[in-house]
PAZAPA-4460 file (N, C-alpha, C; in steps of 0.05 Angstrom, whole numbers, plus 32768, in hexadecimal, padded with zeros to 4 digits):
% residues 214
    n_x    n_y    n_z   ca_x   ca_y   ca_z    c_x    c_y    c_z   seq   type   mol
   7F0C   8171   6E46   7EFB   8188   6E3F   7EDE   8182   6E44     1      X     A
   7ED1   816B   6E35   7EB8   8166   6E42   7EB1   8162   6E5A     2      X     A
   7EC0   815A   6E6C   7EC5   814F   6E8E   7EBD   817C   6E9A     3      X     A
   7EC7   8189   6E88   7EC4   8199   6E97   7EAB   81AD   6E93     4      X     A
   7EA1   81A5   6E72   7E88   81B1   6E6A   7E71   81BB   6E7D     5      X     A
   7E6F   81A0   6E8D   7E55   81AA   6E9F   7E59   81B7   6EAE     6      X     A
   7E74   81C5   6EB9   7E75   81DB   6ED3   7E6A   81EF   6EC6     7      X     A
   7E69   81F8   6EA5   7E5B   8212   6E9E   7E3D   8213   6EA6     8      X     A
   7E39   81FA   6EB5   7E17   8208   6EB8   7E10   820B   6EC9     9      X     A
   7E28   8204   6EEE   7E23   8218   6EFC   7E2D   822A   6F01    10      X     A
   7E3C   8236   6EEF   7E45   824A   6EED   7E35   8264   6EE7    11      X     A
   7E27   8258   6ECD   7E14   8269   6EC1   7DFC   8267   6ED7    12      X     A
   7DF5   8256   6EE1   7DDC   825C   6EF3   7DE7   8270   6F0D    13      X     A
   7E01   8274   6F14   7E0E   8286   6F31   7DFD   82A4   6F1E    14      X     A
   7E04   82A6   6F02   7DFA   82BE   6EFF   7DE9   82D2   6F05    15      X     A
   7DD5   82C3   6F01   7DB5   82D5   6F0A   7DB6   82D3   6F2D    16      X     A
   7DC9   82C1   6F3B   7DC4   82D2   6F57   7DD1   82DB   6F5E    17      X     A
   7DEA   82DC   6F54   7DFF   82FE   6F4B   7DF2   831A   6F4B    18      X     A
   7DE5   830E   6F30   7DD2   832E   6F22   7DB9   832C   6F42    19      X     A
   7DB1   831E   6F4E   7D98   8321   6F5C   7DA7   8332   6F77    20      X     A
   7DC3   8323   6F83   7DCB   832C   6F97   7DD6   834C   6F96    21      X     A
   7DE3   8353   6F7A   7DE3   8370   6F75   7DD1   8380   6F7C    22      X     A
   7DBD   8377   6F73   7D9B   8387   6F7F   7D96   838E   6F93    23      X     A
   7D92   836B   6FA9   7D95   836E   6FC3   7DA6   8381   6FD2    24      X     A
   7DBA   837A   6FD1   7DD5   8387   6FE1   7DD4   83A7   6FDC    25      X     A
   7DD6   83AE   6FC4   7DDB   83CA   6FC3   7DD2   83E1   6FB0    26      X     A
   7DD0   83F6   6FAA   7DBE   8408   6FA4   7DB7   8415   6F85    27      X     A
   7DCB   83F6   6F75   7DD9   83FB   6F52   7DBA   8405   6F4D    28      X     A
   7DB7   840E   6F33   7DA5   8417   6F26   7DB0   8419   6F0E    29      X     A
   7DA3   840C   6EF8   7DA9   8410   6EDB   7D8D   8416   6ECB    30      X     A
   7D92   841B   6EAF   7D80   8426   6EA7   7D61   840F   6EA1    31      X     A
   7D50   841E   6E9D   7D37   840A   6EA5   7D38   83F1   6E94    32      X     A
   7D42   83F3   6E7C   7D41   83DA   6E6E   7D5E   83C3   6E74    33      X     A
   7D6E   83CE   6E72   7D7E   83BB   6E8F   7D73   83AE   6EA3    34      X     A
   7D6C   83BE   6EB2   7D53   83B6   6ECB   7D47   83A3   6EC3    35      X     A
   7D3A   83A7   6EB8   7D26   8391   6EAB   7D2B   8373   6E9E    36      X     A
   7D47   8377   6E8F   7D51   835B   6E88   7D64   8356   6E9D    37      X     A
   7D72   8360   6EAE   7D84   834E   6EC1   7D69   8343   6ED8    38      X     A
   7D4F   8352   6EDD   7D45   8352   6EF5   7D2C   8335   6EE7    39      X     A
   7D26   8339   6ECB   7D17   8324   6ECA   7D2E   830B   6EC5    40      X     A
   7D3B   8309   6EB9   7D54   82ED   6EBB   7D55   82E6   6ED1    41      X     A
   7D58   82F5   6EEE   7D54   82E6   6F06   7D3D   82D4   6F0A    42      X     A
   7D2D   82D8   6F05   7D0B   82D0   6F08   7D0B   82B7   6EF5    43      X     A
   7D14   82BA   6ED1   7D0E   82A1   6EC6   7D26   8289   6ECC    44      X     A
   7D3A   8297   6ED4   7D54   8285   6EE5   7D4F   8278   6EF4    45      X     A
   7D32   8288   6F00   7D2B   8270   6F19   7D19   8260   6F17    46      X     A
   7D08   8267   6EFE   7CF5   8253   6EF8   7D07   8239   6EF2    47      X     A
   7D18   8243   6EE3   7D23   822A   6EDE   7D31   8218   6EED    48      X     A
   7D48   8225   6EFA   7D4E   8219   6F1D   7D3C   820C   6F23    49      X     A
   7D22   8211   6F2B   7D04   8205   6F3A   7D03   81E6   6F27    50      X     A
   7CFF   81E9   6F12   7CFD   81D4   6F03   7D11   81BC   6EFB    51      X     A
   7D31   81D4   6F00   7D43   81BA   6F07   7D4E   81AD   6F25    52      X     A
   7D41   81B4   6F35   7D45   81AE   6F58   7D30   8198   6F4F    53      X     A
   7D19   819C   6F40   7CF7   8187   6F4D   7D0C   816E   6F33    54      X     A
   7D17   8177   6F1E   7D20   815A   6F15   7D35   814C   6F1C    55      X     A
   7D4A   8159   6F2E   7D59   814B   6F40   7D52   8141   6F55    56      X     A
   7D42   814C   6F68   7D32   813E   6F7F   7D28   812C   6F79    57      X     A
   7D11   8129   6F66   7CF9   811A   6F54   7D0C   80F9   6F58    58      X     A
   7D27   80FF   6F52   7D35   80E9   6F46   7D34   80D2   6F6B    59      X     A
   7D38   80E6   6F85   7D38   80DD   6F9D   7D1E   80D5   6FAE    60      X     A
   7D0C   80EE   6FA0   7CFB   80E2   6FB1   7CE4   80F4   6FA4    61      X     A
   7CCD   80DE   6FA0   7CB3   80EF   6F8C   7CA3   80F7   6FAE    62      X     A
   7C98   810D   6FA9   7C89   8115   6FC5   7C73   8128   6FBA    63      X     A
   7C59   812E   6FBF   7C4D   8146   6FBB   7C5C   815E   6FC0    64      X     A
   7C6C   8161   6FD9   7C77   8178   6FED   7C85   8184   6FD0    65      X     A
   7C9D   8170   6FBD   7CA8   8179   6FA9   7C9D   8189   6F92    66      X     A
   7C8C   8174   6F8A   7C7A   818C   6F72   7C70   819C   6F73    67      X     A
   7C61   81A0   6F91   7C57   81BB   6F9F   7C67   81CF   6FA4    68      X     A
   7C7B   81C5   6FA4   7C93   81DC   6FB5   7C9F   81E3   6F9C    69      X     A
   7CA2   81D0   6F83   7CAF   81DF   6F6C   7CA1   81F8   6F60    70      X     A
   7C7C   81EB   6F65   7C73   8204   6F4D   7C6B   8214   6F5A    71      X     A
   7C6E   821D   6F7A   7C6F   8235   6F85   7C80   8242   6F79    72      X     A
   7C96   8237   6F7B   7CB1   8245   6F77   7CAB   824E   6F5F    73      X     A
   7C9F   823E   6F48   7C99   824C   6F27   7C8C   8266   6F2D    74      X     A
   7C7C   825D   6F38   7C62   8277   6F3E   7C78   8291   6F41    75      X     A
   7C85   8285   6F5D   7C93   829E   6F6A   7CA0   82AF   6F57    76      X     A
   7CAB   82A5   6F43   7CBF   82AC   6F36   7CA6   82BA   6F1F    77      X     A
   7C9B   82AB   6F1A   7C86   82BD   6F0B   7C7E   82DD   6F16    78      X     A
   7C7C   82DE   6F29   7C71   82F5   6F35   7C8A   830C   6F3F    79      X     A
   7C9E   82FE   6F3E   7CC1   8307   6F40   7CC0   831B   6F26    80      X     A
   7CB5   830F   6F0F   7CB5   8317   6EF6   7CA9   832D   6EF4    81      X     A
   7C88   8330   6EFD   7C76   833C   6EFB   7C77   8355   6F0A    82      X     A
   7C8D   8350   6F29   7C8C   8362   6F34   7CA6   837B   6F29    83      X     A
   7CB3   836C   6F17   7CCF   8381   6F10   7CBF   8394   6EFD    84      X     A
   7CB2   8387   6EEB   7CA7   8395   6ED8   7C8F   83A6   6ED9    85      X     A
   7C7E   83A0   6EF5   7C69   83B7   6EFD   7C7D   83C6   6F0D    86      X     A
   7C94   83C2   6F1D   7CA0   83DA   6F24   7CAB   83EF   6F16    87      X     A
   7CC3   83DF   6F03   7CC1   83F0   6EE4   7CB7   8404   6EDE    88      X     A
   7C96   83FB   6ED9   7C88   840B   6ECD   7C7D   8428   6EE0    89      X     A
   7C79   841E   6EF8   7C74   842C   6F0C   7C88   844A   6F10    90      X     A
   7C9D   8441   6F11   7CB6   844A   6F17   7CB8   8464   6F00    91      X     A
   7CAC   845A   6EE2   7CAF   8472   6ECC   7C90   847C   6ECB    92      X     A
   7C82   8474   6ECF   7C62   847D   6EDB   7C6B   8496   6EE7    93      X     A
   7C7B   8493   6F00   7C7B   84AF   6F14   7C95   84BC   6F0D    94      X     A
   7CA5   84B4   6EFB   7CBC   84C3   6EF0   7CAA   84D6   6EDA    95      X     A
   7CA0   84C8   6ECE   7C85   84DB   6EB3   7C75   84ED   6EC6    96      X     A
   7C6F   84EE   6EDD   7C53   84F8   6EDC   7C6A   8512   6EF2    97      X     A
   7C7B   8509   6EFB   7C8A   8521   6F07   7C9A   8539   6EF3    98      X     A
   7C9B   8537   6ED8   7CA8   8539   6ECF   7C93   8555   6EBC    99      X     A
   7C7B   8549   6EB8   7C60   8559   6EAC   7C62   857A   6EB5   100      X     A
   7C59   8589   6E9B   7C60   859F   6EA4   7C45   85A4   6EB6   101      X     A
   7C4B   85BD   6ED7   7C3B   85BA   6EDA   7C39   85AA   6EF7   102      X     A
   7C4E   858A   6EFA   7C46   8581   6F0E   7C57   8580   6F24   103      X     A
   7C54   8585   6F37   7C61   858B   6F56   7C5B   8569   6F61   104      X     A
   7C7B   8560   6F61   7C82   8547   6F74   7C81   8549   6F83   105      X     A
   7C80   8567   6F92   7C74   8559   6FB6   7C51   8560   6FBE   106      X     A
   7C47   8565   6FB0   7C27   8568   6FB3   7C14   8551   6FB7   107      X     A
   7C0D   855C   6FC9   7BFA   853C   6FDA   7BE9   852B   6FCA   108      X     A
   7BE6   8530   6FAD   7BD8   851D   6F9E   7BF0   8515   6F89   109      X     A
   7C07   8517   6F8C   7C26   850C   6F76   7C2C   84F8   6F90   110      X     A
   7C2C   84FE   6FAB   7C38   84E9   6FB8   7C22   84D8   6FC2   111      X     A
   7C05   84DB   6FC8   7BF0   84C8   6FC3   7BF5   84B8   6FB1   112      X     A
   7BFC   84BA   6F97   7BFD   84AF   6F84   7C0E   8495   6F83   113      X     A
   7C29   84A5   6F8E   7C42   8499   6F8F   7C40   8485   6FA1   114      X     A
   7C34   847E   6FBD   7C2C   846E   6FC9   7C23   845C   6FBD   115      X     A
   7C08   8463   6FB5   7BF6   844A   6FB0   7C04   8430   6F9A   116      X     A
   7C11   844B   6F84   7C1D   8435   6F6E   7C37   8420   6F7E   117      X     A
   7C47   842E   6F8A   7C5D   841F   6F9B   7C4D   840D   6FA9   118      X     A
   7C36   840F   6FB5   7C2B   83F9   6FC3   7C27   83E1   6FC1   119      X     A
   7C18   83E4   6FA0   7C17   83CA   6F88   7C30   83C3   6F85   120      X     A
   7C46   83C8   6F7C   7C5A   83B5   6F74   7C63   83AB   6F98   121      X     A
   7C5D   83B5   6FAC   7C68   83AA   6FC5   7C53   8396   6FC4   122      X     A
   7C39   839C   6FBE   7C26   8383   6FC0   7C2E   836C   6FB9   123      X     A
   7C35   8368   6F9C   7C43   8356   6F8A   7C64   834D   6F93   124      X     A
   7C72   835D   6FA2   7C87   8356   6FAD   7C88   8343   6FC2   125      X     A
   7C76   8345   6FD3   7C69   8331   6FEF   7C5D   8316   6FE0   126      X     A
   7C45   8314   6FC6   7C3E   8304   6FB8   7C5B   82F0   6FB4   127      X     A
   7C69   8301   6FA6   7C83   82E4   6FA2   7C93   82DE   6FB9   128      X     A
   7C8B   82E6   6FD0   7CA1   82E7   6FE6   7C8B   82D2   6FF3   129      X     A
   7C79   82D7   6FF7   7C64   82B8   6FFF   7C60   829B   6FEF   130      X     A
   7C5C   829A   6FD5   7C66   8284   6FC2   7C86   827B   6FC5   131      X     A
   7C9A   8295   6FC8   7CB3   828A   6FC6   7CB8   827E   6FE3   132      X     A
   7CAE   8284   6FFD   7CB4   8277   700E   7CA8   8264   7019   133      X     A
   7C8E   8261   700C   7C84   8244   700D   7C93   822D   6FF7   134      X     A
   7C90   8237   6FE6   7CAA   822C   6FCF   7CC7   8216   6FDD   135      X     A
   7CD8   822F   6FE5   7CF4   822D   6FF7   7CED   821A   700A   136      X     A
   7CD6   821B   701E   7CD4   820A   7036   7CC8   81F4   7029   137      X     A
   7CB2   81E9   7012   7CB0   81D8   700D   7CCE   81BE   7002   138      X     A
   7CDD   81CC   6FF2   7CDF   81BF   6FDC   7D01   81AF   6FF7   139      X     A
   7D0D   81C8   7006   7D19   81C2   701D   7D10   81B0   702E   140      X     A
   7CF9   81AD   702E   7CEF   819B   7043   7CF7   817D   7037   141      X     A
   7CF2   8181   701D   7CF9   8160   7010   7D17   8163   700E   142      X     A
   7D22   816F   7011   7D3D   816B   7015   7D46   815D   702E   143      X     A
   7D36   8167   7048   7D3E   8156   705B   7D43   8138   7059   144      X     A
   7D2E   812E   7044   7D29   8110   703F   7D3F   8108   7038   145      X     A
   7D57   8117   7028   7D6C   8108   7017   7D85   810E   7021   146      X     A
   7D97   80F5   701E   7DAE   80F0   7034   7DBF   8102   7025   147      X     A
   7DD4   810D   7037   7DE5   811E   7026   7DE6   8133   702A   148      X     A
   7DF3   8144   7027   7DFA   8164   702E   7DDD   8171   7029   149      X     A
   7DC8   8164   7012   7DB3   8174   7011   7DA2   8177   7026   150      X     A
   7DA8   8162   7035   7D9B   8163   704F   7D98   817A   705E   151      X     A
   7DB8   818B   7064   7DBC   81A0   706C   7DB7   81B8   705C   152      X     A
   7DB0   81B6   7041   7DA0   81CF   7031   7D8C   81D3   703A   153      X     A
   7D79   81B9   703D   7D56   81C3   7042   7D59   81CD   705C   154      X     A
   7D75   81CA   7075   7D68   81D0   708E   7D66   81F1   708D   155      X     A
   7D7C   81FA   7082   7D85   820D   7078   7D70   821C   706C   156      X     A
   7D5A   8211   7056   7D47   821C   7043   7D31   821F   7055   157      X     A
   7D31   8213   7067   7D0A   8208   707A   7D0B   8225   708D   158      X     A
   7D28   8224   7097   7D31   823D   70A7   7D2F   8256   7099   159      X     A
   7D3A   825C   7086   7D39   8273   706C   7D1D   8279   706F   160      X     A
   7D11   8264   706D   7CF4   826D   705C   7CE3   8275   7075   161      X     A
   7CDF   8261   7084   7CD3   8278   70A0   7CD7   828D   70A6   162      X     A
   7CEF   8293   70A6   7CF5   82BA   70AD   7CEA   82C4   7094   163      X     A
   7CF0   82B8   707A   7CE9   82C7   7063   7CCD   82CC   7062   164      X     A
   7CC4   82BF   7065   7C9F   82C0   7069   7C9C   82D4   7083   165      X     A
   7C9D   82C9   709A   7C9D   82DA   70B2   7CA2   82F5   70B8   166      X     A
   7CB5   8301   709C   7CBE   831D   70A6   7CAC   8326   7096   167      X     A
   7CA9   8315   7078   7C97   8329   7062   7C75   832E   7075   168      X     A
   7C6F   831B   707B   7C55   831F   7083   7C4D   832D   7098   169      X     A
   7C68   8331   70AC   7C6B   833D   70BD   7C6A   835E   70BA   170      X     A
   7C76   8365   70AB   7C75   837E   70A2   7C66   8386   708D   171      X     A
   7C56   8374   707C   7C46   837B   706B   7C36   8399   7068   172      X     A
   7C3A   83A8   705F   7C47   83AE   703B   7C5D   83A8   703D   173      X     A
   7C68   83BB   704C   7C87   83C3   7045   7CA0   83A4   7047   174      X     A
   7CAD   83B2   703C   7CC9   8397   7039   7CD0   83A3   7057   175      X     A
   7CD9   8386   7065   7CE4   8380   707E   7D00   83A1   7082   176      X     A
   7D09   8399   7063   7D21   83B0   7072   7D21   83D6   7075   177      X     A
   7D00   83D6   7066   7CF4   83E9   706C   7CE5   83EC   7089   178      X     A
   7CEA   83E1   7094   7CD9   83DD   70AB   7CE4   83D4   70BD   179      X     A
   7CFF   83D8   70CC   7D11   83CF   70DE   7D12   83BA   70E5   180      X     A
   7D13   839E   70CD   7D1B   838A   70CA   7D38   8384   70B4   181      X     A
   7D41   836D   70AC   7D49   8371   709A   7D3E   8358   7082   182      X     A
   7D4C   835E   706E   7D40   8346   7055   7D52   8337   7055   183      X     A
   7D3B   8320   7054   7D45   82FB   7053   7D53   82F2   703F   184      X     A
   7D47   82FC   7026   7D47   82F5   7010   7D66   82F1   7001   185      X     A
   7D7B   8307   7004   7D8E   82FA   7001   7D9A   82EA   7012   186      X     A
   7D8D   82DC   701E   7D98   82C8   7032   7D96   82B0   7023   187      X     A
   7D7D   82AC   700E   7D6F   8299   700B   7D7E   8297   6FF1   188      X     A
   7D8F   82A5   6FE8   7DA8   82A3   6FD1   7DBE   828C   6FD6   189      X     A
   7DC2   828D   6FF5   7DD5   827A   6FF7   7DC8   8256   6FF1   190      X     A
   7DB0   8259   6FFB   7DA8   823E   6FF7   7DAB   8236   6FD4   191      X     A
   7DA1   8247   6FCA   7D9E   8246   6FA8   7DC1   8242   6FA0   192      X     A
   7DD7   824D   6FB4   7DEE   8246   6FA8   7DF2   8232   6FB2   193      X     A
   7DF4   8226   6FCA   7DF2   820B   6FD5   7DE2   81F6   6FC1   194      X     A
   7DCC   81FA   6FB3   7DC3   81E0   6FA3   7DD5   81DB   6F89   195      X     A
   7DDC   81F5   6F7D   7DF5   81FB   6F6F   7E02   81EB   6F66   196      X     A
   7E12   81F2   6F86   7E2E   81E8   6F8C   7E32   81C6   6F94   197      X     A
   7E1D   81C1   6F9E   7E12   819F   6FAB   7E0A   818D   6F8A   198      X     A
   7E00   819C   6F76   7DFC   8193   6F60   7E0B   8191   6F4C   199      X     A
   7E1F   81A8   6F4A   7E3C   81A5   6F3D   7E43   8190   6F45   200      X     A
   7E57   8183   6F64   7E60   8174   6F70   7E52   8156   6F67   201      X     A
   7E3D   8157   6F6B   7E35   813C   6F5F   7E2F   8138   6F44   202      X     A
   7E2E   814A   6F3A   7E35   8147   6F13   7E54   8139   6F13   203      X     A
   7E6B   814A   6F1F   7E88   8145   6F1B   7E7F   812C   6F2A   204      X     A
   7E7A   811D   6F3A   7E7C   80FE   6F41   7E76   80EC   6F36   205      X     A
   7E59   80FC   6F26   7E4F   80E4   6F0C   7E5E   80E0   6EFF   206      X     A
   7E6A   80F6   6EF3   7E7C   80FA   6ED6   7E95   80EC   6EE0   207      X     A
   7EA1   80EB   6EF0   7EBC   80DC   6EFF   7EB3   80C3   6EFF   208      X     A
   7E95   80B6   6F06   7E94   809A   6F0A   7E94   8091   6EEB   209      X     A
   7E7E   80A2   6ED7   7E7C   8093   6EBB   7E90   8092   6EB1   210      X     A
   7EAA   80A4   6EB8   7EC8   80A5   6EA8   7ED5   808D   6EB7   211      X     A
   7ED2   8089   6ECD   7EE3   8071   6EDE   7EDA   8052   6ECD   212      X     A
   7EBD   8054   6EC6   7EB1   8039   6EB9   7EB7   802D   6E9F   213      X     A
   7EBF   804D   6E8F   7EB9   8042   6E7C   7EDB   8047   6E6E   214      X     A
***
């Protein structure tokens, strides 16, 4: 039973990019405070991810590239946060103000409006998409350093994160898949399950060697 304890924790970490890939992929909508706790749990899920990748690495190899690349990723995830909850708010901003007796949703100062606010949370959406892909390509890059399947994560992450950066900036405002591209971002899910799954695997080897010893 203890031998098997530690698979609950990547189990529990598949979660939040479950709940993140729902998002991605397809068009669910739940009510705003839902929204708000499944969409910020992605964000502090990954702060913490960020913090447990830099203490497993940390253990292979200390590098600036690592600590730099972890607290992008904090940042990123910070602003992951920031951006669910200025959309949120945005989102019932122009649900309220359409709703006023009085106000006409298609009148050139309701959809002025509607712009500019959508603009800011796209502002803030590019913000974590530049920290998060400097993040991804840093922290990947020190993966190259270490022998082992992780090797093949970072090539995987260095690649992710160039397109990931390249399309956002490329299209800046708009998200790539607004703009006859498509988004990286759930791409950049598989790597997060790949560290996962590479970190389970070597937990069960530890745990198999300390049970063989002792």
């Amino acid at each position: 039973m203890t031998y098997r304890l530690h698979l609950l924790v990547p189990l529990g970490a598949m979660i939040p990019l479950v709940v993140y890939l729902t998002f991605a992929l397809s068009d669910v909508s739940f009510l705003t405070s839902v929204n708000l706790v499944l969409a910020t749990s992605i964000g502090i899920a990954g702060m913490v991810g960020a913090v447990a990748i830099y203490r497993e690495l940390g253990k292979r190899c200390e590098c600036p590239a690592l600590t730099l690349g972890s607290l992008f990723l904090i940042i990123a995830f910070s602003f992951f946060v920031l951006m669910v909850i200025v959309q949120q708010a945005v989102f019932l901003a122009l649900s309220e103000l359409s709703t006023l007796d009085g106000a006409d949703s298609s009148s050139a100062l309701y959809d002025s409006l509607s712009i500019s606010l959508n603009y800011v949370q796209l502002g803030i959406d590019v913000t974590f998409d530049v920290f998060y892909s400097l993040g991804l390509g840093l922290v990947s890059w020190v993966m190259l350093r270490v022998s082992g399947p992780t090797k093949y994560i970072g090539m995987y992450g260095i690649l992710t994160a160039v397109f990931l950066l390249g399309f956002n900036l490329a299209t800046f405002p708009l998200p790539p898949s607004k703009a006859g591209l498509f988004d990286i971002g759930p791409f950049s899910a598989i790597w997060w399950i790949a560290i996962i799954v590479a970190g389970a695997f070597e937990e069960s080897k530890r745990k198999r060697l300390s049970e063989i010893e002792t």
